[in-house]
N, C-alpha and C positions, 0 to 999 in steps of 0.2 A: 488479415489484421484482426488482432483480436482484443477487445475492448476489456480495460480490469478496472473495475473498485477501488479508488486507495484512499485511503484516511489519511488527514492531513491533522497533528495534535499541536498545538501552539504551545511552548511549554516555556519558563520566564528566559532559561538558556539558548533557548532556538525551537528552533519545528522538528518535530519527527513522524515518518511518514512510509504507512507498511498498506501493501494490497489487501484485496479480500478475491478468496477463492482460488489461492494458489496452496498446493501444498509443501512443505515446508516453512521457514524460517526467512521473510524476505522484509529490510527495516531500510529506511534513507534517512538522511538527516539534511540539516543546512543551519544556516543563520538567519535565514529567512524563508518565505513558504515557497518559493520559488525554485532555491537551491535544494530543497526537501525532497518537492515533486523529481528535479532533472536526477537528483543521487538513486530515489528509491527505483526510478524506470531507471537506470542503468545497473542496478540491483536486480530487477527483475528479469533483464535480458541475459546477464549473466547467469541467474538462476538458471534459464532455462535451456539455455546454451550447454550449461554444465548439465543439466539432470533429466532433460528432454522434455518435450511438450506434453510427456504424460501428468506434470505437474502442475499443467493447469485443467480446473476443473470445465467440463465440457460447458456447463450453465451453469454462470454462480447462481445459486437462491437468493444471492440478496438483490433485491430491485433498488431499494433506495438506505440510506442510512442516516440519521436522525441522531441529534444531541438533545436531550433533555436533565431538567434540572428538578428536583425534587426536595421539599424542604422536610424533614424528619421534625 
């Protein structure tokens, strides 16, 4: 089993919802965060199914991910 990263983005349309540390092009969506998460891991299974395990990376670098806000 291997553990992935994914970023969940709340957008006013719905959620969309892409890993970290895989390579290629891997995105989910839903109507809500839930249907996001189940679309993008059946995304990612598919990905790898199709393009082999080489595309994920061995240790992602990221530990943790962080939103911040910043006023100009």
């Amino acid at each position: 089993m291997t553990n992935i990263k994914i970023i969940v983005e709340k957008h006013s349309d719905g959620y969309i919802a892409y890993p970290l540390g895989i390579q290629g092009v891997v995105i989910g969506e839903g109507n809500t965060y839930e249907e996001a998460l189940t679309d993008v891991r059946s995304a990612i299974q598919f990905h790898v199914e199709t393009f082999g395990a080489e595309v994920l990376e061995p240790e992602s670098p990221v530990l943790e991910a962080f939103v911040a806000e910043a006023s100009l």
